[in-house]
C-alpha positions as CSV (number, residue, x, y, z in Angstrom):
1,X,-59.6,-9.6,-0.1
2,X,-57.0,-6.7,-0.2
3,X,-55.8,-6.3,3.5
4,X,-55.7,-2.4,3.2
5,X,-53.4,-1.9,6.1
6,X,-50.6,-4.0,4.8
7,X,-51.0,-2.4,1.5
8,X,-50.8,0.8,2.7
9,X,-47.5,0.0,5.2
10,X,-45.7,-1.4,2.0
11,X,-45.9,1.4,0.0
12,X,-44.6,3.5,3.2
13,X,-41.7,1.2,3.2
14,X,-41.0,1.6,-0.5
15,X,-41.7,5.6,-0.3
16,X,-38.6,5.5,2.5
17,X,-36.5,3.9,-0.1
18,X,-37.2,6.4,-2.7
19,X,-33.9,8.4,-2.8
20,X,-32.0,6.4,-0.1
21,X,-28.4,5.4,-1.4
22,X,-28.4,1.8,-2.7
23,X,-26.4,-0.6,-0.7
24,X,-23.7,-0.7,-3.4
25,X,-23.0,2.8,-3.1
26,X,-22.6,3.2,0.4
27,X,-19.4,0.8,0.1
28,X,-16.2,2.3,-1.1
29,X,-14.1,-0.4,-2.7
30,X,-9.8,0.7,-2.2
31,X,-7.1,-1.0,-3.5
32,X,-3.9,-0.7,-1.6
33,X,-1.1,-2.4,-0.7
34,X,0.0,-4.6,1.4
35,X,2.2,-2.7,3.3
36,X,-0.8,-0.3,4.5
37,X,-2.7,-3.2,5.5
38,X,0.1,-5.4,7.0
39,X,1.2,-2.1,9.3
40,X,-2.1,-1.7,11.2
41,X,-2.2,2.2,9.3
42,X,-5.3,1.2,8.1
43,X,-7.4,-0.4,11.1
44,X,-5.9,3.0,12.7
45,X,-7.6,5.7,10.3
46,X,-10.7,4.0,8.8
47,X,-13.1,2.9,11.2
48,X,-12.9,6.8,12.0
49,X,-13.5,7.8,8.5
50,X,-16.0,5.6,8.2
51,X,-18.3,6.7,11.7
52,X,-17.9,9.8,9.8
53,X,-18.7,9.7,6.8
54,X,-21.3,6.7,6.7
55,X,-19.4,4.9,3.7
56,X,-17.9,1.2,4.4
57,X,-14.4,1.0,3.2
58,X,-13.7,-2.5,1.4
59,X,-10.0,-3.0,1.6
60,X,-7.9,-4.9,-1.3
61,X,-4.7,-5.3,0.0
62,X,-2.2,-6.4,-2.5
63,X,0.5,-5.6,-4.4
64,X,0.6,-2.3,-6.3
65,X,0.5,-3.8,-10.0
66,X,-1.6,-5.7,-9.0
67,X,-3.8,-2.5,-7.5
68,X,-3.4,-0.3,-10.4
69,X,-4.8,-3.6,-12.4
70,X,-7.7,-3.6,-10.7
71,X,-8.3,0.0,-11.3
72,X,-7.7,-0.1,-15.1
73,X,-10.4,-2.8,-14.7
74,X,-13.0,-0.7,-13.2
75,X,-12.9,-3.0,-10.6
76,X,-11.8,-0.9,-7.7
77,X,-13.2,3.2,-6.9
78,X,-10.1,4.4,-5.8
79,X,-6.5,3.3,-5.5
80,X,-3.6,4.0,-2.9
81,X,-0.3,2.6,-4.0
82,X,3.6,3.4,-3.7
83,X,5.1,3.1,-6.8
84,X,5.9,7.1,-8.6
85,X,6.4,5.6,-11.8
86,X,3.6,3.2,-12.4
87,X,1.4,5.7,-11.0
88,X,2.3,8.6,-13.4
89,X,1.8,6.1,-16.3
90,X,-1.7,5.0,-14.6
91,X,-2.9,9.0,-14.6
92,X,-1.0,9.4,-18.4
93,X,-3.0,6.7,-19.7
94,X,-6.3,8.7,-18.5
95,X,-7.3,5.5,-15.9
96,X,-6.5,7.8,-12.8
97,X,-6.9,11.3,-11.7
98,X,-7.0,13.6,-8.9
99,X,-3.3,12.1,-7.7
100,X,-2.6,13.0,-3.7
101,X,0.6,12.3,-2.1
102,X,-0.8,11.7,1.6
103,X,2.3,10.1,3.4
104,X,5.7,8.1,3.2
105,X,8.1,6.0,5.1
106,X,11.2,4.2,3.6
107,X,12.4,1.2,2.9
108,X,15.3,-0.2,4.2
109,X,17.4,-3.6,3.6
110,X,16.9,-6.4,5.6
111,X,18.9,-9.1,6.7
112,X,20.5,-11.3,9.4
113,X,21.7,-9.0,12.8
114,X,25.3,-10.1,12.4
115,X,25.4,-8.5,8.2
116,X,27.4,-11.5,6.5
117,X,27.8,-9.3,3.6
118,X,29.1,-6.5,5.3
119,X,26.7,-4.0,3.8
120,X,26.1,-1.7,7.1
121,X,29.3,0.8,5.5
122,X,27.9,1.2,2.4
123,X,27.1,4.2,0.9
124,X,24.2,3.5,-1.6
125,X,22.0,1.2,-2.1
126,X,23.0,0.1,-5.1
127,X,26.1,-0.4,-3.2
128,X,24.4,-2.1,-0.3
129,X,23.2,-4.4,-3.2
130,X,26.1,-5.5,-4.8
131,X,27.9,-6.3,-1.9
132,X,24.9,-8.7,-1.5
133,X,25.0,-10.3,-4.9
134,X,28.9,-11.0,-4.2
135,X,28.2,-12.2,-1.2
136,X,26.4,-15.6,-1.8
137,X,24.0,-15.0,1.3
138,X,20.7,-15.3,0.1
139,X,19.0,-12.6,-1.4
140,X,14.5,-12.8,-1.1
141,X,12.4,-10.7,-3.4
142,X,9.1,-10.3,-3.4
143,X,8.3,-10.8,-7.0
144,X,5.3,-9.8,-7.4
145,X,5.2,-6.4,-9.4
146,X,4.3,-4.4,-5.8
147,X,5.7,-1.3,-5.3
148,X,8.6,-3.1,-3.3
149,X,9.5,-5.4,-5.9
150,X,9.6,-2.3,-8.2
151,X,11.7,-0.1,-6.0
152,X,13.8,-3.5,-5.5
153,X,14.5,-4.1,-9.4
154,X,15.1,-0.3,-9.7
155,X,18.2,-0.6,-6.9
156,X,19.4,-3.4,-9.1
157,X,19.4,-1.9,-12.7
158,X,21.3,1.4,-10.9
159,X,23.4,-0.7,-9.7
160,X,24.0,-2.7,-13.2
161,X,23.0,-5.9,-11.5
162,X,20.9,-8.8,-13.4
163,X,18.9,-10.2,-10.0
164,X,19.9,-13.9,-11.2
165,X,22.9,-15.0,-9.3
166,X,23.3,-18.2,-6.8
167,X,21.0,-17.5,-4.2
168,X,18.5,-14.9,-5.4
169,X,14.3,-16.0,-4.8
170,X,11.6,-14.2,-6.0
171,X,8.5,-15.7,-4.0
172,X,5.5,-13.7,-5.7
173,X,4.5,-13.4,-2.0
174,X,3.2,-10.0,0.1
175,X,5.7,-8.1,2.3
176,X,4.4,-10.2,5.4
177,X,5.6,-13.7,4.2
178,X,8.6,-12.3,2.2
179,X,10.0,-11.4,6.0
180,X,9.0,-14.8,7.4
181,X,10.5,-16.5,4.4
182,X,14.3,-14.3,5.1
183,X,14.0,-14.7,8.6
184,X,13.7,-18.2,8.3
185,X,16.8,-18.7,5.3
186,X,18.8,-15.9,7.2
187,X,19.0,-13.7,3.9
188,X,18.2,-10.5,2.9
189,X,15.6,-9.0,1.5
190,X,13.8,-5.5,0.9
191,X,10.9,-3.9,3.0
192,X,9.0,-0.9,3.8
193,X,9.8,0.4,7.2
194,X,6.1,0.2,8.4
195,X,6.1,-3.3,7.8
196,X,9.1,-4.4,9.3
197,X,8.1,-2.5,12.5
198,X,5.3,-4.3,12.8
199,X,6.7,-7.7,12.0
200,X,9.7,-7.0,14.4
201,X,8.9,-9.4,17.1
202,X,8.0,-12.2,14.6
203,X,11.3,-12.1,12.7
204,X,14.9,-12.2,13.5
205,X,16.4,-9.5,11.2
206,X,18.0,-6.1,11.3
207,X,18.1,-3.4,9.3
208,X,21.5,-3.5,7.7
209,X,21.2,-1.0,5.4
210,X,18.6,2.8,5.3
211,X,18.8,6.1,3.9
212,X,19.3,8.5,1.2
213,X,16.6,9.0,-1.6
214,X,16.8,6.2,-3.6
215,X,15.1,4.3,-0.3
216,X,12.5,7.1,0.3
217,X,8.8,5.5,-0.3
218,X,6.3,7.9,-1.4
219,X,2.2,6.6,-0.9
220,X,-0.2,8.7,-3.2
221,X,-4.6,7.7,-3.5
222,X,-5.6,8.3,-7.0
223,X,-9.0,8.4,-8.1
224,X,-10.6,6.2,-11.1
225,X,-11.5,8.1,-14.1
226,X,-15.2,9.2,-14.0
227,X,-15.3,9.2,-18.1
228,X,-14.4,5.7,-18.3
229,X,-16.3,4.0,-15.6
230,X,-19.3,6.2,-15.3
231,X,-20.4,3.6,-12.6
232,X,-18.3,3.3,-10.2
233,X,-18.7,5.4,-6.2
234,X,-16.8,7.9,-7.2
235,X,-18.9,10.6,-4.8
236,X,-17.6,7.9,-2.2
237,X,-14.4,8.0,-3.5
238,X,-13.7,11.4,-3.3
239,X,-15.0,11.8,0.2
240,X,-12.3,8.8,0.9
241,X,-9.7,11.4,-0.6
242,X,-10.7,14.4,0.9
243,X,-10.9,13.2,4.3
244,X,-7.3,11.4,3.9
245,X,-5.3,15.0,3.3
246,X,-7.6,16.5,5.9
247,X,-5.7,17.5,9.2
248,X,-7.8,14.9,11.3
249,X,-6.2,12.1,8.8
250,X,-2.8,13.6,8.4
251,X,-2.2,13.9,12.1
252,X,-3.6,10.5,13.0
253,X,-0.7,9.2,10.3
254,X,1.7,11.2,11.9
255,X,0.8,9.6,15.2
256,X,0.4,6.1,14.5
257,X,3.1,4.2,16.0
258,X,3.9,0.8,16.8
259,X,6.1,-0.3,19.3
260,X,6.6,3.2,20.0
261,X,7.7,4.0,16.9
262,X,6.3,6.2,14.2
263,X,5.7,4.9,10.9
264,X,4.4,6.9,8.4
265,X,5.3,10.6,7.6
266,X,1.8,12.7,6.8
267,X,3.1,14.6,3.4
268,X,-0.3,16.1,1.9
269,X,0.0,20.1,1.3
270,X,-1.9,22.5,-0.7
């Protein structure tokens, strides 16, 4: 016999389901890098965004090939990387849209406090670099298509350098372990500012070279094209965007800091 009060109660409980978000869309899947993660930027600004909003943000940190892979894929709603060139091709190609430049730091070169390749007068970077190469102190790369390792292999074709002297390593490792792994060899290596920072009292290196242009390290969140992965959050996406070149976001980046030093540079204008 039909127990009419159960009966009834379960179709209340399925009526309250009727239009209710499914689970998979209520999480907003972001690949970044690992320099985002690695800095503590990210624990800072999304637990906020995300008592906000009501959307979970599932974090991806890796390299920035690596991101902008996963976004070609349809694997990812929405990317945040730091590499201009890769990123243009990405939105060429018709994978991405909607680009946003939302901050940027630096990047600077690493290396042991007492600079045995004498780099701290240089100029350039591509200076900076060859001094390096000549040098025969060890030289640690990431290697792993991020948007360091790109920046990096960009210093060295300016500078008319082939990265395979006595001494060079590419590790295919993230920022994090790239800085242990110098540390450790007492060599030099490349690394966003916001990293290093935060790594400062687990490694013993300085920054022996900064500055100019060629070192400045833009971060932009580009969305996944709607006509190609139909599926995908992108309502949660673009709420992720929105709230990220808001004023609430942009002054929370410009007031992260760590150790008492700032970071990240909020960049986002209309």
């Amino acid at each position: 016999m039909l127990n009419l009060k159960r009966v009834v109660g379960l179709a209340v409980t399925a009526a309250l389901f009727v239009g209710m978000p499914a689970q998979a869309n209520e999480v907003i899947k972001l690949a970044t890098t690992t320099s985002t993660e690695n800095s503590g930027l990210l624990k800072n600004l999304l637990p906020k965004f995300e008592a906000e909003s009501g959307y979970k943000v599932q974090v991806i940190a890796t390299g920035t090939g690596k991101a902008l892979k996963l976004a070609r894929q349809g694997d990812v709603d929405v990317v945040m990387t730091h590499a201009p060139g890769a990123e243009a091709k990405f939105v060429e190609e018709g994978y991405g849209r909607l680009p946003r430049g939302i901050m940027e730091n630096d990047f600077v070169v690493l290396g042991p406090k007492n600079d045995p390749a004498k780099i701290r007068s240089s100029k350039t970077a591509e200076e900076a670099f060859a001094k390096i190469a000549k040098s025969g102190v060890p030289f640690i790369s990431r290697g792993d298509n991020s948007g360091t390792n790109m920046k990096e292999l960009l210093v060295w074709k300016n500078a008319n350098i082939t990265p395979d002297f006595k001494g060079y390593t590419a590790v295919g490792q993230g920022m994090g372990k790239t800085l242990l792994m110098a540390s450790e060899l007492e060599a030099y290596t490349l690394s966003d500012r916001g990293t290093f920072v935060a790594y400062s009292g687990k490694i013993d290196l300085a920054v022996d070279f900064d500055g100019g242009p060629a070192l400045a390290n833009p971060y932009q969140i580009i969305l996944i094209s709607e006509s190609k992965y139909p599926t995908l959050n992108h309502k949660g996406a673009q709420a992720l965007s929105d709230w990220l070149i808001g004023a609430e976001a942009q002054g929370m980046i410009n007031n992260y800091k760590v150790q008492g030093e700032q970071l990240f540079k909020a960049t986002y204008s209309e």
